[in-house]
MARVEX-478866 format. One line per 4 residues: number of its first residue (from 0); their letters; for each residue x, y, z of N, C-alpha, C. Coordinates in pm, 1 decimal, padded with zeros to 6 digits. Layout:
REM MARVEX-478866
NUM = A = X Y Z X Y Z X Y Z | ...
END
This chain:
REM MARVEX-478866
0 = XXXX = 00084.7 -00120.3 00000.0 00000.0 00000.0 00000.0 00088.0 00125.0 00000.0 | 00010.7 00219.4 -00064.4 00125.2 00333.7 -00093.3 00145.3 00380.8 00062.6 | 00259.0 00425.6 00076.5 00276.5 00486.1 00199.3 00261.4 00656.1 00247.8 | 00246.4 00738.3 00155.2 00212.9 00881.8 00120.1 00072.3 00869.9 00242.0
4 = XXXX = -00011.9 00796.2 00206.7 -00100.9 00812.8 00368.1 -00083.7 00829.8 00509.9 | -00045.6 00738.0 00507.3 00053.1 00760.8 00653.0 00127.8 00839.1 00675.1 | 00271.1 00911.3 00580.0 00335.5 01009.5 00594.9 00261.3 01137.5 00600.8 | 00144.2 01155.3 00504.0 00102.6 01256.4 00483.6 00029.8 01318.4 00590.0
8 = XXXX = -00079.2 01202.0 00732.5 -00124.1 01203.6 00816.9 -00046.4 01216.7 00887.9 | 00100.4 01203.2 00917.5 00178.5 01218.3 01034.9 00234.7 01325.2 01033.1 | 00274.4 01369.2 00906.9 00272.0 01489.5 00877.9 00222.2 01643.0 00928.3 | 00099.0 01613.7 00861.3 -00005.7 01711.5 00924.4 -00034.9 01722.2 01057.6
12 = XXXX = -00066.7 01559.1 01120.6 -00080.2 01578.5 01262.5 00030.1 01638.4 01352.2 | 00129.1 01637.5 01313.1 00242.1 01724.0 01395.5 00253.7 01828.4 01340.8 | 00220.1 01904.0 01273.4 00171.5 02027.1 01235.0 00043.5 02084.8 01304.8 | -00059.0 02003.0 01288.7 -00169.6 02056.4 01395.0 -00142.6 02023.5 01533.1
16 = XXXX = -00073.4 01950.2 01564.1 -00021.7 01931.5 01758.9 00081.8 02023.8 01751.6 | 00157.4 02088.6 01715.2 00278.5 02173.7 01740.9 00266.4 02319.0 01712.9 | 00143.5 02336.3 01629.6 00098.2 02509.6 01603.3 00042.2 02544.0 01690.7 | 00045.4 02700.5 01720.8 -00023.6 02762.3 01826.8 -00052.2 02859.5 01770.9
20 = XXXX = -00230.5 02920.4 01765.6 -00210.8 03079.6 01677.3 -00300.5 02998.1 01561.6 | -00325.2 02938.7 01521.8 -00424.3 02907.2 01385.1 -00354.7 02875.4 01267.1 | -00446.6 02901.3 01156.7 -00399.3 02833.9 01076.9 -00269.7 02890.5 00989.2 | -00306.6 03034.4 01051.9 -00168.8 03167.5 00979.0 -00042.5 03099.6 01034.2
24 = XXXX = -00032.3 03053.9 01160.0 00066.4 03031.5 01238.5 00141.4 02899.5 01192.3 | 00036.9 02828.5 01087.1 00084.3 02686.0 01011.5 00145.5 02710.9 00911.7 | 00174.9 02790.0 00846.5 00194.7 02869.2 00740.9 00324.2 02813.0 00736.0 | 00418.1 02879.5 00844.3 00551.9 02838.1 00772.3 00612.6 02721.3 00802.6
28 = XXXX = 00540.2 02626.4 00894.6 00529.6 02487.4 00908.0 00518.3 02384.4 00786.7 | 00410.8 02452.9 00748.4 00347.4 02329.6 00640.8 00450.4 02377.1 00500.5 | 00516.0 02517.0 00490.9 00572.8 02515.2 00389.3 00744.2 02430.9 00407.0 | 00799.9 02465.6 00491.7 00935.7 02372.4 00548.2 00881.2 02219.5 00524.0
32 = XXXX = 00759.8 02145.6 00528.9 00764.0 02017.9 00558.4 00737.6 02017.4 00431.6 | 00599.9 02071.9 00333.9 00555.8 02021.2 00241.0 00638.8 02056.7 00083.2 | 00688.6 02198.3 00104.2 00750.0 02282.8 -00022.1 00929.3 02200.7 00020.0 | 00952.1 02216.4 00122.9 01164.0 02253.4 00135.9 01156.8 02090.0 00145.8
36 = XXXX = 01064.4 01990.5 00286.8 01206.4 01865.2 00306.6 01100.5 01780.1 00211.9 | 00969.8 01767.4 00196.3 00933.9 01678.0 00155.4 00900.6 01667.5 -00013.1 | 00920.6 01822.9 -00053.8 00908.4 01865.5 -00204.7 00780.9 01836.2 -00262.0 | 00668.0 01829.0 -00155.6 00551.9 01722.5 -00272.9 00462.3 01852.8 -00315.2
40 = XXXX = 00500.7 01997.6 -00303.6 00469.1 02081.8 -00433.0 00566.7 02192.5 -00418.5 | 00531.3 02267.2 -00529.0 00656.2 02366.7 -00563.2 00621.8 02505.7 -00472.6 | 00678.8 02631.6 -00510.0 00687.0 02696.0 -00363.4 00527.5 02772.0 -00437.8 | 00548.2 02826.1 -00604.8 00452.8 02884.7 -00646.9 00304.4 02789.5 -00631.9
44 = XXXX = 00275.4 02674.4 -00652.4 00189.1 02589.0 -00610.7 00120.1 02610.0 -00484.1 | 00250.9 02642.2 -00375.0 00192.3 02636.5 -00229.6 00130.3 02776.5 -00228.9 | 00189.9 02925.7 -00256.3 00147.8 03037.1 -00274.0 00040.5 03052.9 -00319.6 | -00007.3 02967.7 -00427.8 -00126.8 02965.9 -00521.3 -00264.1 02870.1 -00417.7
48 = XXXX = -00178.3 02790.5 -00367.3 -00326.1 02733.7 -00271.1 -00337.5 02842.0 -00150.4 | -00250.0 02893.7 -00063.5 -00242.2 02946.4 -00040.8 -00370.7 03042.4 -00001.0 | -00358.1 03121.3 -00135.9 -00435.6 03241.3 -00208.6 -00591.7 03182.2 -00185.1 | -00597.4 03030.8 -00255.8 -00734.7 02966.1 -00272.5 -00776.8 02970.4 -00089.9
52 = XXXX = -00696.0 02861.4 -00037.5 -00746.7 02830.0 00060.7 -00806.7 02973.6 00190.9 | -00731.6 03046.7 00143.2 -00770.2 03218.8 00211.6 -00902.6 03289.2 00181.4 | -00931.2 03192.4 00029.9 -01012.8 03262.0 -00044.7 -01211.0 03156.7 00027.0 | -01147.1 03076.1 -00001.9 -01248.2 02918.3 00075.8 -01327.0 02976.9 00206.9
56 = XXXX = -01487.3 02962.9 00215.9 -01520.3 02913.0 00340.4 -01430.5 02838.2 00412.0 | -01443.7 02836.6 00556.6 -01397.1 02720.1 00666.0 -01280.4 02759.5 00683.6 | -01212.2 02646.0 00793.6 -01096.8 02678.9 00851.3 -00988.2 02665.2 00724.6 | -00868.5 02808.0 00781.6 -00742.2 02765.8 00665.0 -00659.7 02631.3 00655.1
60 = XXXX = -00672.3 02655.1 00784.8 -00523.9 02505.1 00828.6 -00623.4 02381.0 00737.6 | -00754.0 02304.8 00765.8 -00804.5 02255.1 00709.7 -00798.5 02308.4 00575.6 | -00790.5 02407.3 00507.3 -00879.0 02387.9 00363.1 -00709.7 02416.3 00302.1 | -00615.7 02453.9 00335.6 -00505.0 02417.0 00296.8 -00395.6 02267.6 00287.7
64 = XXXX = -00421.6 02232.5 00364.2 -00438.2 02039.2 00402.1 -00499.8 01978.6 00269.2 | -00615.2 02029.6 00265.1 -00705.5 01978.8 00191.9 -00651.0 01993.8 00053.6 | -00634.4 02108.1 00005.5 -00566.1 02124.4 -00090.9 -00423.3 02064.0 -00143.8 | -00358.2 02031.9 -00056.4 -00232.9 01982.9 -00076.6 -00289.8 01809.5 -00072.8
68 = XXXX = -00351.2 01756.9 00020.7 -00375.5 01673.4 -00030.3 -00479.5 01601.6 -00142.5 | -00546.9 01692.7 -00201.2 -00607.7 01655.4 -00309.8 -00505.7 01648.2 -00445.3 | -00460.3 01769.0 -00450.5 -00349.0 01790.5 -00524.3 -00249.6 01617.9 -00550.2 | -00211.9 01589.0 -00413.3 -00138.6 01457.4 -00404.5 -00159.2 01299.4 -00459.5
72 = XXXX = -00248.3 01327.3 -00396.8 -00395.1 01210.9 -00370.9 -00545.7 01225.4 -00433.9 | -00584.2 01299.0 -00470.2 -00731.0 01351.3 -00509.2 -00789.9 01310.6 -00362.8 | -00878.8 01268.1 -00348.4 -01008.8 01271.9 -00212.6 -00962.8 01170.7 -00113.3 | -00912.8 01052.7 -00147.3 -00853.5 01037.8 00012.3 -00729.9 01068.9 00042.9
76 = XXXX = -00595.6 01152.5 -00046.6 -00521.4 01217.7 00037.9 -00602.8 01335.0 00097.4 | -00749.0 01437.5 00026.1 -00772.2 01530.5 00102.6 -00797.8 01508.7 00264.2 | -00881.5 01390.9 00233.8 -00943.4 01340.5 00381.3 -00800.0 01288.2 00476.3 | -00712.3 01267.2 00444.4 -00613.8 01211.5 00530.0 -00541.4 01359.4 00580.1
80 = XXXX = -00507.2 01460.8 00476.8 -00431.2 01546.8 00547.7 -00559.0 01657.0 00626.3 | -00637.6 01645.5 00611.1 -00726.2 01713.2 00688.0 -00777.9 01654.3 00819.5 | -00798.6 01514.7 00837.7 -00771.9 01441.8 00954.2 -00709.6 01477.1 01032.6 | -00545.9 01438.5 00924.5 -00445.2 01455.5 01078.1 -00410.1 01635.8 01078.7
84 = XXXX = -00486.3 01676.9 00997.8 -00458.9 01836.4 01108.4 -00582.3 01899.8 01181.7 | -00675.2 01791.7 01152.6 -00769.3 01868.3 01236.1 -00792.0 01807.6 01354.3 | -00720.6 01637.3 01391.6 -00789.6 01567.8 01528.6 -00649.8 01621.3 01628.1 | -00558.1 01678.0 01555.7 -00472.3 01734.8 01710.7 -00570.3 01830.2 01813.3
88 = XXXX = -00617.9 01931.7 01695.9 -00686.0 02023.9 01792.9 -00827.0 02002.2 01811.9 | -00896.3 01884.4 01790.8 -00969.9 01830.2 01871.8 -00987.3 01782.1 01982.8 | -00885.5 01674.7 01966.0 -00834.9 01651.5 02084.0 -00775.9 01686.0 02208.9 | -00682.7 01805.6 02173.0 -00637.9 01919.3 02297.9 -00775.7 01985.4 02303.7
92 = XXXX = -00843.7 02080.4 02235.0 -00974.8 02102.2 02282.1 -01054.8 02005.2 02361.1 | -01100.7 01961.7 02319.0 -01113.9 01857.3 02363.1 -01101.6 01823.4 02545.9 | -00990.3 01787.0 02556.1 -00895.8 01820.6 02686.2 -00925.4 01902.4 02779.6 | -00922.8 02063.6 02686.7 -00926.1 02147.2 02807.9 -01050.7 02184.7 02843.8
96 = XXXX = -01145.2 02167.0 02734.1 -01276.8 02189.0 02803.1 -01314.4 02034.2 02884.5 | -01256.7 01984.6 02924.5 -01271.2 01910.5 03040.6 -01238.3 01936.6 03153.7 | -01121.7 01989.4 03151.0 -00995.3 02060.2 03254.4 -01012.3 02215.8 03284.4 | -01046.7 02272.2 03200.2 -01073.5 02489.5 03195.1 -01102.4 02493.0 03320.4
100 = XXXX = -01229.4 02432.8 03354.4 -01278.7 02527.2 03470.4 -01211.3 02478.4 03554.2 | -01136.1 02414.9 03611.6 -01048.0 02371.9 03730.7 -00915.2 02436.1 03740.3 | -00875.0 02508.1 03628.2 -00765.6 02577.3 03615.8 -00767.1 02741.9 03554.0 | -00872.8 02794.7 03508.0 -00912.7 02903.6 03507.6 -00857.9 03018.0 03544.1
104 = XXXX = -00882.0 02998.2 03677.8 -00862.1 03125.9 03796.7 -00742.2 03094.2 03806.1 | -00644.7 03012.8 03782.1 -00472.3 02988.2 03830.0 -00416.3 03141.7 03777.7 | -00330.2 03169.4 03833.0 -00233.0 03299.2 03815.3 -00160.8 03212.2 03717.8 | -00095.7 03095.6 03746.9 00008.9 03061.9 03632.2 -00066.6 03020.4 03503.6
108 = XXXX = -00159.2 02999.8 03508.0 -00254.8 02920.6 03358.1 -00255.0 03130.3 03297.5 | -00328.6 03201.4 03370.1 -00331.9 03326.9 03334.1 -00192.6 03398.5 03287.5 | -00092.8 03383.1 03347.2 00004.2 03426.4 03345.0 00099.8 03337.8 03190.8 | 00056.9 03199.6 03186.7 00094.5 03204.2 03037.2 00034.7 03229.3 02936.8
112 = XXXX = -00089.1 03261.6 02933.5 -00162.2 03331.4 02800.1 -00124.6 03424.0 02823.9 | -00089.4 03533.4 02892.2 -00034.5 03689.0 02889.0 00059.6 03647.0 02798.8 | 00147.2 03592.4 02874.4 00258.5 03525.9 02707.3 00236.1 03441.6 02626.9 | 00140.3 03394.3 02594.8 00169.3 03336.4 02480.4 00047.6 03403.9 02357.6
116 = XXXX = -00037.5 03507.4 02387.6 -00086.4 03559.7 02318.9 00061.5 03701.1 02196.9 | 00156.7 03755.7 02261.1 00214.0 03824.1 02200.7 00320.4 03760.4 02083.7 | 00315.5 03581.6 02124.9 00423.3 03519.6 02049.1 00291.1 03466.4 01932.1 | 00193.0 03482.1 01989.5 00054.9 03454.7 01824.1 00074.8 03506.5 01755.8
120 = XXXX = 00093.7 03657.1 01775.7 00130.7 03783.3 01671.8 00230.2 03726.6 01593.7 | 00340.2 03707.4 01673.0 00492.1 03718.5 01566.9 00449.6 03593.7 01516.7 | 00393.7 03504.9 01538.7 00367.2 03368.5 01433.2 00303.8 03385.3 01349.5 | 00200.4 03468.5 01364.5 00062.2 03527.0 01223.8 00189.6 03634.5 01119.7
124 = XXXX = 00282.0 03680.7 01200.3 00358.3 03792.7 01138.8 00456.6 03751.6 01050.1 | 00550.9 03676.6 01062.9 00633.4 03605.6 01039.7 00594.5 03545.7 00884.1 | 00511.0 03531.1 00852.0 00449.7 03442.1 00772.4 00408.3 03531.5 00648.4 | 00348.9 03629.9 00695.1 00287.5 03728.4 00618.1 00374.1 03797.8 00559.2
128 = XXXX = 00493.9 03829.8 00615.0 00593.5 03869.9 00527.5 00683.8 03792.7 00465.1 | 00667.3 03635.0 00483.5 00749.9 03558.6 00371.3 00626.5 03562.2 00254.2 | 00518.2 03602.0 00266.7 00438.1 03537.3 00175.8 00461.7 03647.7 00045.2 | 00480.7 03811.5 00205.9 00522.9 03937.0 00044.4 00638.7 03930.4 -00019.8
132 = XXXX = 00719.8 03863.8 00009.5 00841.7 03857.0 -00026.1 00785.3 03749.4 -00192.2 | 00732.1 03661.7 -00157.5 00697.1 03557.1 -00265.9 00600.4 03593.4 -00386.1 | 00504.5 03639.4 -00295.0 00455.0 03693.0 -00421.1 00460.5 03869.6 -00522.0 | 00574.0 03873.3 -00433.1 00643.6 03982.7 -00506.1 00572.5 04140.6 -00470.6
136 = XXXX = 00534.3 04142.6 -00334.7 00488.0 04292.9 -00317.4 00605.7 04386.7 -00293.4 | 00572.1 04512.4 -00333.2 00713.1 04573.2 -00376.7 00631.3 04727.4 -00319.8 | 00686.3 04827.0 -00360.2 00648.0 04969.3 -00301.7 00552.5 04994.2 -00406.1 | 00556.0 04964.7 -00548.4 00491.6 04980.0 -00612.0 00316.3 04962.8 -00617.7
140 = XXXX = 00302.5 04802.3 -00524.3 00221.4 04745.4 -00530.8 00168.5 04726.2 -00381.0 | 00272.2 04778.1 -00313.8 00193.9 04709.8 -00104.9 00075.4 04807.9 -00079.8 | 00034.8 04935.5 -00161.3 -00082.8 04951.0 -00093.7 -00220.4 04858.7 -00101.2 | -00203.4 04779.9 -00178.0 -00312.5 04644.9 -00219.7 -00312.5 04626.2 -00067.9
144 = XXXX = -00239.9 04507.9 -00026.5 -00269.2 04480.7 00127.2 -00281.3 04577.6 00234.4 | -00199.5 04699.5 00192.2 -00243.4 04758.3 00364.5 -00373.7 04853.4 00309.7 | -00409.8 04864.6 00186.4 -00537.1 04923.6 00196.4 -00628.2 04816.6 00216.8 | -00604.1 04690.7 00200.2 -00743.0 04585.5 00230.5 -00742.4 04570.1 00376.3
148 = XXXX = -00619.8 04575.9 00481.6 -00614.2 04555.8 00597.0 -00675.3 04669.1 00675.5 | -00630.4 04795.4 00627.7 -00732.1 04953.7 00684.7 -00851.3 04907.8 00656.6 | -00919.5 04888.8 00576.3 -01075.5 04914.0 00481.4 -01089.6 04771.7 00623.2 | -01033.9 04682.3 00625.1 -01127.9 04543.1 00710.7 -01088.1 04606.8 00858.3
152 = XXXX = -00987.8 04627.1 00907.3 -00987.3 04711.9 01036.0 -00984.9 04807.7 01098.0 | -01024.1 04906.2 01021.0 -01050.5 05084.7 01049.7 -01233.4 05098.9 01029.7 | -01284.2 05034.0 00894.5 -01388.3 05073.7 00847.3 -01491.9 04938.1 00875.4 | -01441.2 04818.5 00892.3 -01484.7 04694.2 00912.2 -01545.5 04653.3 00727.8
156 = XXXX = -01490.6 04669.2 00640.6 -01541.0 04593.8 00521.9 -01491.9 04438.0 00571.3 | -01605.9 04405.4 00499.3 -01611.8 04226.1 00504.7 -01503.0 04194.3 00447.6 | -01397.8 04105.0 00491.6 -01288.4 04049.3 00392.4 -01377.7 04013.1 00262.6 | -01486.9 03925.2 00214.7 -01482.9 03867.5 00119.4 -01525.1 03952.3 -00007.7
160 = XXXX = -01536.9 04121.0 00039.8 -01525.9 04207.1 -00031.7 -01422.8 04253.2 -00093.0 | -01358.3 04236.5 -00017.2 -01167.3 04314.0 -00065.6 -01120.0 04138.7 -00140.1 | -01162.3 04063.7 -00126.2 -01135.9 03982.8 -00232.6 -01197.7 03946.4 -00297.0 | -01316.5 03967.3 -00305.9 -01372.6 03989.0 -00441.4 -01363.3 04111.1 -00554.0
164 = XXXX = -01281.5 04223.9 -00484.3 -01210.5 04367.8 -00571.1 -01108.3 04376.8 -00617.6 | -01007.0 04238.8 -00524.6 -00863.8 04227.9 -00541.6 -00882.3 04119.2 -00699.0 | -00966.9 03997.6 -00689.4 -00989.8 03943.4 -00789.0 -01036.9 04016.3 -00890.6 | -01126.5 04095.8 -00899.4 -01172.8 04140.4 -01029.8 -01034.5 04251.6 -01068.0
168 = XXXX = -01000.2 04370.0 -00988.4 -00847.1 04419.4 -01012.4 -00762.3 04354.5 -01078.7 | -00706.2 04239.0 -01063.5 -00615.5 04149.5 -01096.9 -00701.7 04094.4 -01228.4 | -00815.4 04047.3 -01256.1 -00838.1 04028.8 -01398.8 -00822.4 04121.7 -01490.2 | -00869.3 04274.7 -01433.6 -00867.9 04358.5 -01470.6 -00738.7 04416.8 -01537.8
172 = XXXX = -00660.5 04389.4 -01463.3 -00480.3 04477.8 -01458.5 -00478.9 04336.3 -01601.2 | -00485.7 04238.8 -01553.4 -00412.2 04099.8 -01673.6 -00430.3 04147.3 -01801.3 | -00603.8 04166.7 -01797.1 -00657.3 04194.0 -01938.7 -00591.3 04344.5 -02025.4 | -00559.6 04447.9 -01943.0 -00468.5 04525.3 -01973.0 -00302.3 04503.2 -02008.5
176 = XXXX = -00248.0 04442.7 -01924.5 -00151.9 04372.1 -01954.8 -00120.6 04276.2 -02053.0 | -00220.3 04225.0 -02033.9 -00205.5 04108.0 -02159.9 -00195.9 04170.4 -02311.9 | -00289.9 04258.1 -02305.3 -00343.6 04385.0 -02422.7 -00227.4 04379.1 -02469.5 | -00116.3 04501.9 -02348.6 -00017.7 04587.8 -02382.2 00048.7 04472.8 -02440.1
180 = XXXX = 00122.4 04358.7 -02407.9 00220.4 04286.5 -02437.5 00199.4 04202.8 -02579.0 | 00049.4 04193.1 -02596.0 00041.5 04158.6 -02760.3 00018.5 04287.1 -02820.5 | 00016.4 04391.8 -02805.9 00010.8 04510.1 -02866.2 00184.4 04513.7 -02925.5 | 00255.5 04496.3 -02790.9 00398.9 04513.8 -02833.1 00444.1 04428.3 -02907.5
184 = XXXX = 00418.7 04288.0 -02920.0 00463.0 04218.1 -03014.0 00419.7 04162.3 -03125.0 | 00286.5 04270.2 -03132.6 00264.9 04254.5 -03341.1 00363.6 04378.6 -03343.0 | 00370.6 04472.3 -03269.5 00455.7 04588.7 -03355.4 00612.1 04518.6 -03395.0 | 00671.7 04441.4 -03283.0 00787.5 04440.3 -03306.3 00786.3 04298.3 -03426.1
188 = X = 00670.7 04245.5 -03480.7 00680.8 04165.8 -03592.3 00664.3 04237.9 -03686.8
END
């Protein structure tokens, strides 16, 4: 039996038991395991699901899983890498709503979410700027994101507005682009 199941589930599941912070925070996890040691897609591939899975109802960490393993496998690698990243944090959930209220009120249970909420940030952060680096945001082009990030947290627009403007933009800019570049090369024939 192929063995890509099993790797792919063990995979993920130590990706979903070892993240803290969501699915942003998997980000540069799943790219070291899936893009750098294990190669099973390329970096533009991962960028491009990426994009989708951001774009998807439901959780990222799941619908990025999902993607990589459909990609792999079609429908039961999806179901396998979505398994093993979604029963870690079932299971610790799981856990603590058994355990919460008995530990709640602790100064030390309190005293490590004081810290470990500021190291969420740099994990959501961290990520977001390998992603501009990749897909090539430049001075030219970064007001795209920090005007979609003002407009969703100054003014509260719905994210699935600013990507549904960023998509039509981007068809928009292509179809111009595309224009210009066969414009330029009947002239230069």
């Amino acid at each position: 039996m192929d063995k890509f199941y099993s790797k792919s589930f063990k995979t993920f599941f130590k990706i979903g038991a070892f993240t803290l912070g969501g699915g942003y925070a998997m980000i540069p996890l799943i790219e070291a395991e899936v893009v750098e040691k294990k190669k099973w897609v390329s970096k533009e591939e991962f960028v491009d699901m990426l994009a989708i899975a951001q774009s998807c109802p439901g959780v990222f960490a799941i619908n990025i899983s999902v993607f990589i393993g459909y990609k792999l496998r079609k429908m039961r690698g999806a179901i396998c890498t979505a398994l093993g990243t979604a029963l870690p944090s079932f299971l610790i959930i799981l856990l603590i709503a058994m355990f919460f209220n008995q530990f709640e009120d602790n100064a030390m249970v309190q005293a490590m979410f004081r810290g470990i909420r500021p190291a969420v940030v740099a994990l959501i952060a961290a990520p977001t700027f390998s992603l501009a680096k990749t897909t090539h945001i430049n001075l030219a082009n970064c007001w795209i994101p920090i005007g979609g990030a003002l407009l969703i947290w100054a003014m509260h627009v719905n994210p699935i507005w600013i990507i549904i403007a960023a998509g039509l933009g981007g068809y928009i800019y292509g179809l111009f682009v595309n224009s210009d570049d066969e414009q330029q090369e009947s002239k230069e024939q």
